[in-house]
C-alpha angles and dihedrals in degrees: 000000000000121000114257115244104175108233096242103164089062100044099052098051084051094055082038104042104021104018084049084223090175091058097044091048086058092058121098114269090031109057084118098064093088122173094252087049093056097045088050089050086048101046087043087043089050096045088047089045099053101027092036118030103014096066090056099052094083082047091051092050102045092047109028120177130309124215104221142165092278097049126264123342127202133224115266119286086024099108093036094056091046097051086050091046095062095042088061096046108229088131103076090016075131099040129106105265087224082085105045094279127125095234095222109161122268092240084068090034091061102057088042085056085044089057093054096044096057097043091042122001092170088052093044087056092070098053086032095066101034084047071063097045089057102054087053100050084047092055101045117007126113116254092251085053096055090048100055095040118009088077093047094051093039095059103034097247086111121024134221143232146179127220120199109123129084121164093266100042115051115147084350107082110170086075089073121138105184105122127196121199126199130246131208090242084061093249111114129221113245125216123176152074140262136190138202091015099161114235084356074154135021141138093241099094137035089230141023125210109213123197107201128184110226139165121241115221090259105034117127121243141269111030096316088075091057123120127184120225129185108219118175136207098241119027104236123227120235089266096059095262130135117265133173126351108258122228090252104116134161107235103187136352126220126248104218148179089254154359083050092175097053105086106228097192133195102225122210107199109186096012105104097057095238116162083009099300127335133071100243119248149166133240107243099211133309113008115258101018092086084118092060101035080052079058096071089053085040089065101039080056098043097057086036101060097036070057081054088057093049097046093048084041091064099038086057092044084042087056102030083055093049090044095045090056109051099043127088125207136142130359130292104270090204107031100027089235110160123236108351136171109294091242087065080082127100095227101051105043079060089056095044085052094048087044083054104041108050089048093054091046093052090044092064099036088057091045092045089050093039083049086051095054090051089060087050095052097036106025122133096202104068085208086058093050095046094046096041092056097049091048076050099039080048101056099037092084086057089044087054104034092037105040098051093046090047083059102047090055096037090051085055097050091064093052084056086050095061098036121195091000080052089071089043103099087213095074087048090223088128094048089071095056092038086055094051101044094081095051096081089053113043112060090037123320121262086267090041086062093036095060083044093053093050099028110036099022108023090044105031089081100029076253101306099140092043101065083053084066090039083054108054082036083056095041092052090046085054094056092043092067102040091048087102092225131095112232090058095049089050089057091041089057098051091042093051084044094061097033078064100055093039088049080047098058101035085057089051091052090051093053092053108034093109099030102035107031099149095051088053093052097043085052095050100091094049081040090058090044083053089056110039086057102056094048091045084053086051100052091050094051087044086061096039089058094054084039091053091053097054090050081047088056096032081229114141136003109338104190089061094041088053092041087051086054093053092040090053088051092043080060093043095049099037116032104024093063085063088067095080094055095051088055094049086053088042090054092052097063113164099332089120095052098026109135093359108129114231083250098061092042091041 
């Protein structure tokens, strides 16, 4: 497997030209994150991420973790990186600094999660789900609450889960069991199991906050009657020590087709008799909201694992690249050159591109929304928060659904690179694809994020937000067109062209959301891919116009800002035109299956 360079100068124009980082470290709360600041985080997070966590992700993949009769193990290197990773503090860099965080903005956080994510997405998972914990304990726990954990989980020192899932209630949620009685302490006694809770055990800490979703005796049905607990691994004693083992245990751990190293536990709470039955837990706020306060986990994850496409979409360009350039195979189509480096072909060099582009794209669409959520948190002007927060709650379905998909297919494109040594485990090529293929499924599935999309962020408004985002995708395009070069108008016309056909379909769903609801649903997945890939458009030409300008100026570096304007048109040429086609499917809803029963399609 290819060594990890994380990709800095990229990521840096996109916080700088499309996150719009200058503006945010102006705001109050953030005057410390200077530029200089955030080169010198980026350049300290790259070297951790290659020397540190990158070597260990083949590790991590060939010897997994082992359930034993001590709890869950993990592979060799696992509890020394992580101890090094919080020292260093890269596991609350985005945290308040009220609770032991250093409260950089989110739009610095996020390449710095990027960087873990490439060298090591079974690592990453850990510090990925108690970063939502947090936000969560921060939202809705009681003050004595905070005191005793949030320090602990900011800095590292204690990690974090979330527990939704049982074997009868996967996305549904309102089938959960769990059940949570109350004590006259006012603790309450937890029973139930979970299943595929991420790092629900691990040797890493010394303790594991669990927040688990449980029903109270006289809560109502359905997920109105939900309540969240924390309930930790070890109970801890007034003075912040560590007192009796909980019965909270991990009972088995799952052997799956990725992310190996990162321990996915069926939890038993209740099910060891300890303190006479219960594993002992905490009421997180008010009794009966814990859906919507999981919520606030469920986004930070959300946005945290379409981050965990990108990341794995550039591993697998990063080693594609290295690979297509050292091997020879075949002769020069256009010079006649023998045997020349794979990446002389036509084809390849497309796939490399596509490869390229659609990280890129993803990549800024994840920073702009992470930049928009700093305005949202740090923002004078309380229009500009609540504006902010709804452009943010709105992408955060594409950064999810498309950047997960984009990894999937950009993961596989680097298989195809290779070609037969692709399929071979020992070039690591597969283990990138093997790791992505969860990430459409767990936080919510692609149709999951696509009904959220229509249903919770595009009607909520009657659209609303989304003309704002017509309207930048509209402005762009504008500029685009009126750049006076080529290259750029090229990019604006494509762009106008599938903003078109995105207004078209969203209007079409409108029109048919109460008559027509099957044929809406059925058209929320192609209605997402429509979306994702004229946003993606926007953000590149959103980049080819800044790049443009420094080539304008001769200021910077020249060859990436060239490199950013071909990539940009690569995307225009090659991925807008695709928008036409997803409305069309959009606006065909169900028309092919309307009034068939399952048995006559099936």
């Amino acid at each position: 497997m290819s060594d990890y360079r994380a990709p800095i100068k990229d990521m840096r124009f996109v916080m700088d030209e499309l996150a719009g980082f200058r503006e945010i470290s102006a705001l109050p709360g953030y005057e410390e994150a200077t530029p200089d600041l955030a080169d010198a985080v980026l350049e300290e997070a790259a070297r951790f991420a290659g020397e540190v966590l990158a070597p260990l992700n083949r590790v991590g993949d060939k010897e997994g973790c082992k359930l034993t009769a001590n709890g869950v193990t993990t592979p060799p290197g696992w509890k020394e990186a992580y101890k090094a990773f919080c020292e260093a503090g890269w596991n609350g860099v985005a945290s308040p600094a009220d609770f032991g965080g250093q409260g950089l903005p989110d739009s610095l956080g996020v390449a710095i999660k990027e960087m873990v994510c490439s060298a090591n997405l079974s690592f990453s998972l850990g510090p990925l789900l108690t970063t939502g914990a947090v936000e969560a304990l921060i939202t809705c726990a009681s003050d004595e609450l905070k005191a005793i954990y949030l320090e602990k989980m900011v800095t590292g020192e204690w990690t974090g889960t979330m527990n939704l899932t049982e074997p009868q209630a996967g996305s549904d949620l309102a089938l959960i069991r769990s059940r949570a009685e109350p004590q006259a302490d006012g603790s309450y006694k937890v029973f139930g199991q979970k299943i595929f809770i991420t790092y629900g055990d691990h040797d890493m800490t010394d303790n594991i906050v669990h927040l688990v979703l449980a029903r109270l005796p006289d809560a109502p049905a359905g997920v109105k009657g939900i309540s969240m607990f924390l309930v930790p691994k070890f109970l801890v004693n007034a003075d912040g020590s560590l007192g009796a083992r909980n019965d909270a245990y991990c009972v088995s751990i799952e052997h799956k087709l990725g992310i190996h190293a990162s321990p996915t536990c069926v939890m038993a709470y209740g099910d060891n008799g300890n303190f006479g039955g219960g594993a002992v837990g905490y009421l997180l706020g008010e009794p009966n909201r814990g859906l919507e306060y999981m919520f606030i986990m469920m986004n930070e994850a959300r946005l945290g694992v379409g981050l965990q496409g990108i990341a794995l979409g550039e591993r697998a360009y990063q080693q594609a690249l290295g690979y297509a350039r050292e091997r020879k195979q075949g002769r020069d189509a256009l010079t006649g050159e023998a045997l020349v480096t794979i990446d002389k072909h036509p084809d390849i060099r497309r796939m490399l591109m596509l490869m390229k582009a659609r990280v890129e794209a993803s990549r800024a669409l994840a920073y702009y929304t992470s930049g928009m959520l700093d305005h949202a948190h740090a923002a004078v002007n309380p229009e500009k928060r609540q504006k902010s927060l709804m452009l943010a709650e709105f992408m955060i379905p594409l950064v999810k659904g498309g950047g997960t998909e984009m990894g999937i297919d950009v993961t596989s494109l680097g298989i195809q690179i290779y070609g037969g040594m692709g399929f071979i485990e020992e070039t690591g090529a597969a283990q990138h694809w093997r790791d992505s293929r969860i990430t459409t499924i767990y936080e919510g599935t692609t149709g999951i994020q696509a009904n959220d999309l229509l249903f919770r962020k595009l009607m909520r408004d009657q659209g609303a937000t989304a003309k704002i985002v017509f309207g930048e995708v509209h402005a762009t395009a504008k500029s685009l067109g009126a750049s006076g070069k080529p290259e750029l108008q090229a990019i604006g016309q494509r762009l106008g062209t599938a903003l078109k056909a995105w207004t078209d379909a969203t209007e079409w769903l409108a029109a048919n959301a109460k008559s027509g609801l099957s044929g809406v649903l059925t058209a929320a997945v192609p209605y997402l891919h429509l979306a994702v890939t004229v946003t993606g458009g926007w953000m590149m030409g959103k980049a080819a116009l800044a790049a443009s300008g420094y080539l304008d100026k001769g200021e910077g570096d020249l060859p990436f800002y060239r490199a950013k304007v071909a990539t940009a048109r690569f995307y225009a040429d090659q991925l807008l035109p695709q928008a036409a086609a997803y409305a069309e499917t959009v606006k065909a809803g169900d028309a092919a299956i309307a009034g068939m029963s399952g048995d006559e399609l099936f």
